[in-house]
C-alpha positions in Angstrom: 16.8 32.8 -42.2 18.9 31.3 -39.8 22.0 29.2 -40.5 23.0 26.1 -38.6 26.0 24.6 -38.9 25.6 22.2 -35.7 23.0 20.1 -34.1 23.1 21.5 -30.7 21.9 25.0 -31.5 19.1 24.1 -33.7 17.6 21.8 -31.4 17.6 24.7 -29.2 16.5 27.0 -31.5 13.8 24.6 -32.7 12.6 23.9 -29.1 11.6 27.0 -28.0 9.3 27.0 -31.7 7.9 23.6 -30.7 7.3 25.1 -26.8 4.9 27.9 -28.9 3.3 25.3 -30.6 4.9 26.3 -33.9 4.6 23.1 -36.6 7.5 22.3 -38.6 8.5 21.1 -42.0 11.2 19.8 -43.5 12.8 19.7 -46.6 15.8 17.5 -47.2 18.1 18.3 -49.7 21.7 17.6 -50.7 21.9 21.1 -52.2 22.6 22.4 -56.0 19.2 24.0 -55.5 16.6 24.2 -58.5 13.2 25.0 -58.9 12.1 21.1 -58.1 13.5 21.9 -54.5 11.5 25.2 -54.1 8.1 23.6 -54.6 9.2 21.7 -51.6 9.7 24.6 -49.9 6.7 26.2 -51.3 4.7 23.3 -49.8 6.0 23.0 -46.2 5.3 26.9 -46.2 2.1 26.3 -47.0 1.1 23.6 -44.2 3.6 24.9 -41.3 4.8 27.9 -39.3 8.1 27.0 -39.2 10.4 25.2 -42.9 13.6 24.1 -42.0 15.3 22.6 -45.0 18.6 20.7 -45.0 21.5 20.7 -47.1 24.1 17.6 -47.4 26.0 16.2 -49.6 25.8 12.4 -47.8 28.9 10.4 -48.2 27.3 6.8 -47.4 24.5 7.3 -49.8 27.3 6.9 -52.7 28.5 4.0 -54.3 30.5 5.6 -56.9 32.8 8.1 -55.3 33.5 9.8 -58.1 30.0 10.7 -58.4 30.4 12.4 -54.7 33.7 14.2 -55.5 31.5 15.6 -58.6 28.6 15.9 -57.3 27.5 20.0 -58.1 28.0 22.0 -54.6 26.6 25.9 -54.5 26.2 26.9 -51.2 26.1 30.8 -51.7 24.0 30.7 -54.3 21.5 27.7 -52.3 21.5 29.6 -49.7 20.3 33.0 -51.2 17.5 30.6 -52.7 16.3 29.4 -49.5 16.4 33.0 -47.8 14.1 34.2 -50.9 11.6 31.5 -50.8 11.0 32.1 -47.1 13.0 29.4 -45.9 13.4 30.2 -41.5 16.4 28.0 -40.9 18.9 26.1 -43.0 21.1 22.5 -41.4 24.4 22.9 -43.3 26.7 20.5 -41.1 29.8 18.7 -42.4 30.3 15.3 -42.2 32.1 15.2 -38.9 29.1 16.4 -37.4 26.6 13.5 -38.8 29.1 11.0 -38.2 31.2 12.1 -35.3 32.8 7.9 -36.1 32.5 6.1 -38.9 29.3 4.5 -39.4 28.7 1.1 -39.2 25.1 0.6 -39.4 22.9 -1.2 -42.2 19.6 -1.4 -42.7 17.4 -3.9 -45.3 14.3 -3.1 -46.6 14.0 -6.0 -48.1 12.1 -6.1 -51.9 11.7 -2.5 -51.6 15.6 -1.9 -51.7 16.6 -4.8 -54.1 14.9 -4.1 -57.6 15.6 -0.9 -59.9 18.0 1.9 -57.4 19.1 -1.3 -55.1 20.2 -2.9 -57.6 22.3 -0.8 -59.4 23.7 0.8 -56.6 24.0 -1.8 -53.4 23.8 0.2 -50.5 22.3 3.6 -51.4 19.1 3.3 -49.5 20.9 2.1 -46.1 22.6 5.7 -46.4 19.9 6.8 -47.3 17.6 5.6 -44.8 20.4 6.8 -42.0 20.7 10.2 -42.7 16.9 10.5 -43.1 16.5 9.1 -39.7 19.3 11.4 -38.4 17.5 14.5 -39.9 14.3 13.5 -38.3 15.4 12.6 -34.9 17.7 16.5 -35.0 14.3 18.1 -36.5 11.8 16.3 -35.2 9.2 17.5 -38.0 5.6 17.4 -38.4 6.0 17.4 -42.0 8.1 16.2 -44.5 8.4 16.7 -48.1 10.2 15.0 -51.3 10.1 14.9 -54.8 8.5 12.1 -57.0 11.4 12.0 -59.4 12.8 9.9 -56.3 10.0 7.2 -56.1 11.8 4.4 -54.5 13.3 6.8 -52.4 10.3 7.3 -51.1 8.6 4.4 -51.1 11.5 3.4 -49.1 11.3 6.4 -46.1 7.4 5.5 -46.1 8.9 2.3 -44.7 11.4 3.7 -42.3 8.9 5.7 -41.2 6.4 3.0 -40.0 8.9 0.5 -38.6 10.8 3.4 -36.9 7.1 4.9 -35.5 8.2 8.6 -36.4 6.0 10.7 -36.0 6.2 12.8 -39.3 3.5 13.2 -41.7 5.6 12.4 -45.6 4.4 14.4 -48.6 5.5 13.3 -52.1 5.4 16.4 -54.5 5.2 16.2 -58.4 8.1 16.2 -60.6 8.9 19.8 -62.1 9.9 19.4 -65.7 11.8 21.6 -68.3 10.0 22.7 -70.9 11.4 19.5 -73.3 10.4 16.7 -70.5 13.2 16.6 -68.7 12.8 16.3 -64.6 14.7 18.7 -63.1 17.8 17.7 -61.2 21.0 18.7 -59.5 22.7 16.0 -61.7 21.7 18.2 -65.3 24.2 21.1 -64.0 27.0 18.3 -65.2 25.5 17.5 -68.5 27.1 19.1 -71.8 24.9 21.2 -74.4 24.9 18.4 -76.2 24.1 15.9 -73.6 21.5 18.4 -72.4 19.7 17.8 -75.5 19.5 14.2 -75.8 18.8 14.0 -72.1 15.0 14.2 -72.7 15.0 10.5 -74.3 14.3 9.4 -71.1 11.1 11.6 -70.5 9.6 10.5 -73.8 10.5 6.7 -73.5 8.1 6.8 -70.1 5.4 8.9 -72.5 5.4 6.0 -75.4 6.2 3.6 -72.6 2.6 4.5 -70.6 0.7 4.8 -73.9 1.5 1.7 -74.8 0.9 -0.1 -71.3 -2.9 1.8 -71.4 -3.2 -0.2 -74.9 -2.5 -3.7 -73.3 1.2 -3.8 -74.7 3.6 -6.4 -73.4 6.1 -4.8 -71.3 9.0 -6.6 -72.6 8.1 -5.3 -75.7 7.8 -2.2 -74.8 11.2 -2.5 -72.7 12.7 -3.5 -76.0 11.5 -0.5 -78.7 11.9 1.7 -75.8 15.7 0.8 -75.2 16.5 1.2 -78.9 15.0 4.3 -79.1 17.2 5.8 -76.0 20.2 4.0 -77.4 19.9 5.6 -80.7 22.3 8.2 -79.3 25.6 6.7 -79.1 26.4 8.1 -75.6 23.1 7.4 -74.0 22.2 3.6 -72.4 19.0 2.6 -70.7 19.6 1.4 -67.7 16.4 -0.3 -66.5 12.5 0.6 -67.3 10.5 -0.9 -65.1 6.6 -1.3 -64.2 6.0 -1.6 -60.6 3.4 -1.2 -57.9 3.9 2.4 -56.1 2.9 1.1 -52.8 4.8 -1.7 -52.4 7.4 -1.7 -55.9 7.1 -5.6 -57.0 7.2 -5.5 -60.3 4.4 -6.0 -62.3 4.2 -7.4 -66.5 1.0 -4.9 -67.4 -1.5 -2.2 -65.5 -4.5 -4.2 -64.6 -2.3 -5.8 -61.2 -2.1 -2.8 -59.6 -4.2 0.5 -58.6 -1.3 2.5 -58.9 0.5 1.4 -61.3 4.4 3.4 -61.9 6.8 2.8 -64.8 10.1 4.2 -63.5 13.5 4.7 -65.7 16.9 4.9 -65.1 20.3 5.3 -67.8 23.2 7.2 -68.7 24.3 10.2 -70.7 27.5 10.2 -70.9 28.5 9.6 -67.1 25.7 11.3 -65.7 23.2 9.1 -64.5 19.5 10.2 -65.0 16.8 8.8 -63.4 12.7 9.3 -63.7 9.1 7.8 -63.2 5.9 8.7 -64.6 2.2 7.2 -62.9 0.4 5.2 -65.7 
């Protein structure tokens, strides 16, 4: 696998693939590497000659910045990952190198970016969005894969994506769970034993939460048992549970609106914020 710490040299390196007609995939990451990650590579493995997978810790993306001075970083370790999946070439740069100045850019995506993530953490998604676009324009993929756990994420590069006219192909690839529910994330290497435990309240909630939307349940109703359920724990707090369209995320108040239908959660454990969805 080769290592790149600057843009330069992988564009080179990258060129001469493209030249020999080599596709190419990439997977974004912001590293703390876990099983959710590797089906991402798995994936672009499968559908291209070439992976290239990123790892960044993005500053602008963060609203809290203790939650990027915390944020779990294991390069070593990532990197030995990445080499063992079959991983060809790895993007480690440091900030100075994504943002030679500081950036003053912003970008609205309108409803997509205001509800659920947007809300809660004002501008995430134009971070986001920028580094994505970065990544694309230094790679120049065919491919591109991300997890479902990150739905509005998503939703939300889909977007980018058209108004931008890249041309990359975006492949959303189903949340890996622990054996207790619980989607895997870089975020549960901060969570206590004890907070590890109680984590999977959120998992369940979007299991009674999608049962009782296929019964005709009112989602406020739902909203309501749901959040005293999670809240049983007195260092756990729902943040939002939401139902929403997946193409388009405007909310919806039961199934029958939409063909794909989404309820998607968000909350607490302690300090560590958790977030998942589950297709109804």
């Amino acid at each position: 696998m080769q290592i790149f710490k600057q843009i330069a040299p992988l564009k080179a390196f990258l060129k001469g693939l493209k030249n020999a007609g080599k596709s190419v995939g990439l997977v974004p990451t912001m590293g703390a590497l876990h099983d959710g990650h590797l089906a991402l590579i798995k994936a672009s493995r499968h559908e291209n000659e070439v992976t290239v997978s990123s790892i960044f810790v993005n500053p602008i993306q963060f609203n809290n910045q203790n939650d990027l001075l915390k944020y779990p970083r294991s390069l070593e370790k990532d990197t030995e990952l990445l080499e063992a999946a079959g991983c060809d070439a790895l993007f480690n740069p440091d900030d100075r190198e994504m943002y030679p100045e500081k950036s003053t850019l912003s970008m609205d995506f309108g409803p997509l970016d205001k509800s659920m993530e947007g809300k809660f953490r004002p501008g995430h998604f134009s971070g986001v969005a920028l580094v994505v676009s970065k990544l694309f324009n230094i790679v120049g993929p065919d491919n591109a894969y991300f997890g479902q756990k990150d739905w509005q994420q998503f939703a939300i590069i889909r977007k980018l994506t058209e108004e931008l006219n890249f041309q990359v192909r975006l492949h959303s690839i189903p949340t890996l769970r622990e054996p207790d529910g619980l989607a895997l994330s870089s975020r549960n290497l901060r969570l206590t034993a004890r907070q590890r435990q109680r984590a999977s309240v959120f998992y369940q909630g979007l299991l009674q939460a999608r049962q009782a939307l296929k019964e005709g349940k009112n989602l406020s109703e739902i909203r309501e048992r749901i959040t005293a359920a999670v809240e049983a724990y007195p260092d756990v707090k729902l943040e939002y549970l939401e139902l929403v369209d997946s193409q388009n995320l405007n909310a919806l108040h039961n199934v029958g609106q939409s063909e794909h239908p989404i309820v998607c959660i968000a909350g607490y454990v302690g300090e560590i914020r958790l977030i998942d969805n589950m297709f109804v």
